[in-house]
C-alpha positions in Angstrom: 0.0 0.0 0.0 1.7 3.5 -1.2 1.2 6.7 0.6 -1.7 8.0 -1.2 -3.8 4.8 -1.0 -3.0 4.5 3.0 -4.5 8.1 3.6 -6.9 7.7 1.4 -8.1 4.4 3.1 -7.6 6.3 6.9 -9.5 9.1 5.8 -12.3 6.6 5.3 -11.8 4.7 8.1 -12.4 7.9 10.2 -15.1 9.0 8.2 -16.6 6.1 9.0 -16.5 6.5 12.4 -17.8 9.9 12.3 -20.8 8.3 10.3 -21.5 5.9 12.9 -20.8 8.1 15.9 -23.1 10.5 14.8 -25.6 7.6 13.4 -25.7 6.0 16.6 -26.1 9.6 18.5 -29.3 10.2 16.3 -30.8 6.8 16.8 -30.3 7.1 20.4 -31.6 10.8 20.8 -35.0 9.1 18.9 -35.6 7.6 21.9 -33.9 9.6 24.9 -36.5 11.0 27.5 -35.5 13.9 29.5 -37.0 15.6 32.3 -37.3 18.5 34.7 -39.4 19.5 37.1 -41.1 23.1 37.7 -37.9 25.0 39.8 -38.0 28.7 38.3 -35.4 30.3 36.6 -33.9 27.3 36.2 -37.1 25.0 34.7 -40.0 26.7 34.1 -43.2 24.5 33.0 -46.1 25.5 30.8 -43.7 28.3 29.1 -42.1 26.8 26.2 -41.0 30.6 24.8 -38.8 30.7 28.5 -38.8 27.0 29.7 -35.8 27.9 32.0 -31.9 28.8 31.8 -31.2 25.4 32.8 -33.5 23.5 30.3 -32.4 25.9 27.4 -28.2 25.1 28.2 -29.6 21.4 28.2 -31.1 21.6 24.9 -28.3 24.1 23.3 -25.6 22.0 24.5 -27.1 18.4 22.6 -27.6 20.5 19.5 -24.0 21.5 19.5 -23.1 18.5 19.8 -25.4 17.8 16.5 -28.0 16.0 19.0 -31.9 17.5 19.1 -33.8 17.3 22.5 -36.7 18.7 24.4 -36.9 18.5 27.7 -40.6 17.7 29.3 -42.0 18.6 32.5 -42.7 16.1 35.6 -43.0 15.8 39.1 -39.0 15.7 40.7 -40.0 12.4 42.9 -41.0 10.8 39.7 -38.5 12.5 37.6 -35.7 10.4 40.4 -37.8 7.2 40.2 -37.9 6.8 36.6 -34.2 8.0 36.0 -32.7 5.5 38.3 -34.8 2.8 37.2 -33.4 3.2 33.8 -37.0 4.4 32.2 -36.0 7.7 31.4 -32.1 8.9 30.6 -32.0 11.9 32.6 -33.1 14.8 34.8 -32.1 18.4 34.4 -31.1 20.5 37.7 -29.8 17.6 39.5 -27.5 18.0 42.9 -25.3 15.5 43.7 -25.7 13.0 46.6 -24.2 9.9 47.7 -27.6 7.8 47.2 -27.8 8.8 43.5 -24.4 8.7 42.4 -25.1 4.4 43.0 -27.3 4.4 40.1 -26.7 7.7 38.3 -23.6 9.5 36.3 -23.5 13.3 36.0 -22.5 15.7 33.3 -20.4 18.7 33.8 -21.5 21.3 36.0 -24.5 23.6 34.4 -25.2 25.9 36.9 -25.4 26.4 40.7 -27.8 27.5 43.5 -27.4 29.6 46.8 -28.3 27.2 49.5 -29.9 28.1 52.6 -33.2 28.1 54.9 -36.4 30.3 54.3 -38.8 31.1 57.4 -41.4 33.3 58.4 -40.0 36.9 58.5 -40.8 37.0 62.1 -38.8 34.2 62.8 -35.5 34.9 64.8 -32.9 32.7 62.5 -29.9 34.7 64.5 -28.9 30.7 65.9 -29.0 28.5 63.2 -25.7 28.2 61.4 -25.8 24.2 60.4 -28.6 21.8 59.5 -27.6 20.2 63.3 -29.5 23.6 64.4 -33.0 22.6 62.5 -34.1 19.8 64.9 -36.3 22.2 67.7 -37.9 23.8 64.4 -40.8 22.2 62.3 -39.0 21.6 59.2 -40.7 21.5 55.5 -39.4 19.7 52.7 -40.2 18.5 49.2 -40.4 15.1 48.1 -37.5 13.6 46.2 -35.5 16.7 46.7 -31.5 16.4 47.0 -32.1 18.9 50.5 -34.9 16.6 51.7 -32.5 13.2 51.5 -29.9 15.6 53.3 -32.4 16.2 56.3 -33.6 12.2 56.4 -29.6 11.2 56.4 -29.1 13.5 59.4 -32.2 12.2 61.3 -34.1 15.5 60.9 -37.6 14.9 61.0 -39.8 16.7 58.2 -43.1 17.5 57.0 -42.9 16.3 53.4 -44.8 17.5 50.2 -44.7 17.3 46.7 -44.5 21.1 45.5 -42.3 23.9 46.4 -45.7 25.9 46.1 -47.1 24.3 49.0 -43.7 24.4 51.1 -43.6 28.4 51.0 -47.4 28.5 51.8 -46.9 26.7 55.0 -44.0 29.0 56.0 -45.7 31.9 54.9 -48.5 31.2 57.2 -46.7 30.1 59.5 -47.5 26.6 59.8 -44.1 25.2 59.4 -40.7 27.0 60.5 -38.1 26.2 58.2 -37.8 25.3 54.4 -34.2 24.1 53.5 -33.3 25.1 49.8 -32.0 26.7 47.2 -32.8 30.9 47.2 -32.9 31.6 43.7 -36.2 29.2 43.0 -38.1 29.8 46.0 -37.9 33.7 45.9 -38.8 33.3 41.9 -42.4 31.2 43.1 -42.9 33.1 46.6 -43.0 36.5 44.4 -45.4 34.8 41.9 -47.7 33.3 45.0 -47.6 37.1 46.4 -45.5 35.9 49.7 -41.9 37.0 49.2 -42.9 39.9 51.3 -43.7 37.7 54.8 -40.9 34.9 54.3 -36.9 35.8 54.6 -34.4 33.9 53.7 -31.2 32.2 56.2 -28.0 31.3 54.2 -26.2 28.1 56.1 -22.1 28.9 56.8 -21.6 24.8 56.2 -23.1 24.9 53.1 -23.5 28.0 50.9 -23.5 27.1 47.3 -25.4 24.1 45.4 -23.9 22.8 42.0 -26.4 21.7 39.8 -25.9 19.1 36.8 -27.8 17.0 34.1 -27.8 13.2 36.0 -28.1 10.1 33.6 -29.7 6.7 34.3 -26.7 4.4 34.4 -29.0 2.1 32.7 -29.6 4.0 29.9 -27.8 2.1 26.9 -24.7 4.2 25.2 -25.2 6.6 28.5 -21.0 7.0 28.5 -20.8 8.3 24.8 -24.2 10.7 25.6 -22.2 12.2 28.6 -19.0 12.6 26.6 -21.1 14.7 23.8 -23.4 16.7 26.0 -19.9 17.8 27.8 -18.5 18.7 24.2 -21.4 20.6 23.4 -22.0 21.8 26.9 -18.1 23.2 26.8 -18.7 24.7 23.2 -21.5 27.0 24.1 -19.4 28.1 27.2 -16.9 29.0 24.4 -19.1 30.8 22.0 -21.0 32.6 23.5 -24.3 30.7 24.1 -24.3 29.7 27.3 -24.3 33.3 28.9 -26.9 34.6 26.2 -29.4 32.2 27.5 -28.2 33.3 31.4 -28.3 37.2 30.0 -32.2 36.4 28.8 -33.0 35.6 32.5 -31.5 38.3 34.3 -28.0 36.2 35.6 -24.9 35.7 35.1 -23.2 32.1 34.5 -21.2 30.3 37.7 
């Protein structure tokens, strides 16, 4: 074999490889289900025009990588359920916890969260500094929630629900003492429910800043290779520009 013909026939070679990288991406985004639940600015449901900052880097960074998606809406518990049960490839706005990382991988950072407690404004907060300092309070959490399995590993006993909406309504009105979890969402529904003006919010020293990822199933067939290309796309859109167009639509700033 000369010169010629041996680049000829390794220029082939990777063009085949390309074909079939990207063939078997496309047959496996046909059937990929992701999910989000409703956590404003970051996933916004019912508003397809602003579906969140976090669903749109989700979406923008598959396509760069030559991958279409849409991300649908569902309940966080179920979200969880079907993800690590290998019926659905992933969830969008996912913190990381020793319980999930058994049964799921994560991408790449995508954004992150300030952490902290909300109460009643009324409520003197001056003492707590750790999560240790939440067991003399009633203590409200949602179901499925990274925060709530941080509470239950800690022995921290909690009212649990299945909506953000109804956690600040029971602070609000003072019904429960304490909701443990990330400002940026809970200030975004309390001003849409009309309470951000009677709840406050605590930050925690221990614990200040929440990093938030895209988890996969690690049952999901060809998960590895969809990881490895939402990171290349994720890591292009950081580079051109994207990334903090989507944040800039929203009022923020990337991490």
């Amino acid at each position: 074999m000369n010169r010629k013909t041996g680049f000829t026939h390794r220029m082939l070679l990777l063009m085949l490889s390309v074909t079939c990288l990207f063939s078997t991406s496309a047959l496996a985004a046909a059937d990929m289900k992701l999910f989000a639940s409703h956590y404003p600015p970051f996933n916004i449901a019912d508003n397809p025009q602003a579906p969140g900052f976090d669903v749109e880097v989700t979406e923008a960074a598959f396509a760069a990588s030559g991958i279409k998606v849409h991300v649908n809406f569902q309940p966080w518990a179920r979200i969880m359920r079907d993800v690590q049960a290998g019926n659905a490839t992933a969830a969008v706005t996912c913190s990381s916890n020793p319980e999930r990382r058994k049964q799921l991988y994560y991408s790449d950072q995508i954004s992150s969260s300030q952490i902290g407690i909300f109460s009643h404004k009324s409520l003197d907060t001056s003492q707590i500094q750790s999560l240790e300092d939440l067991r003399n309070y009633r203590v409200v959490s949602v179901n499925g929630y990274g925060t709530q399995t941080e509470l239950l590993n800690r022995n921290i006993k909690t009212l649990n629900v299945n909506r953000m909406e109804e956690a600040i309504n029971l602070i609000a009105r003072q019904r429960q003492d304490i909701f443990y979890i990330g400002r940026e969402a809970t200030l975004f529904i309390a001003n849409q429910l009309g309470l951000a003006q009677d709840i406050k919010f605590t930050p925690l020293k221990e614990k200040s800043t929440l990093k938030l990822y895209v988890c996969f199933s690690k049952q999901w067939p060809g998960v590895q290779q969809l990881i490895q290309l939402f990171n290349q796309g994720l890591q292009r859109i950081r580079t051109n520009g994207v990334l903090q167009e989507i944040h800039a639509r929203y009022g923020l700033t990337p991490f």
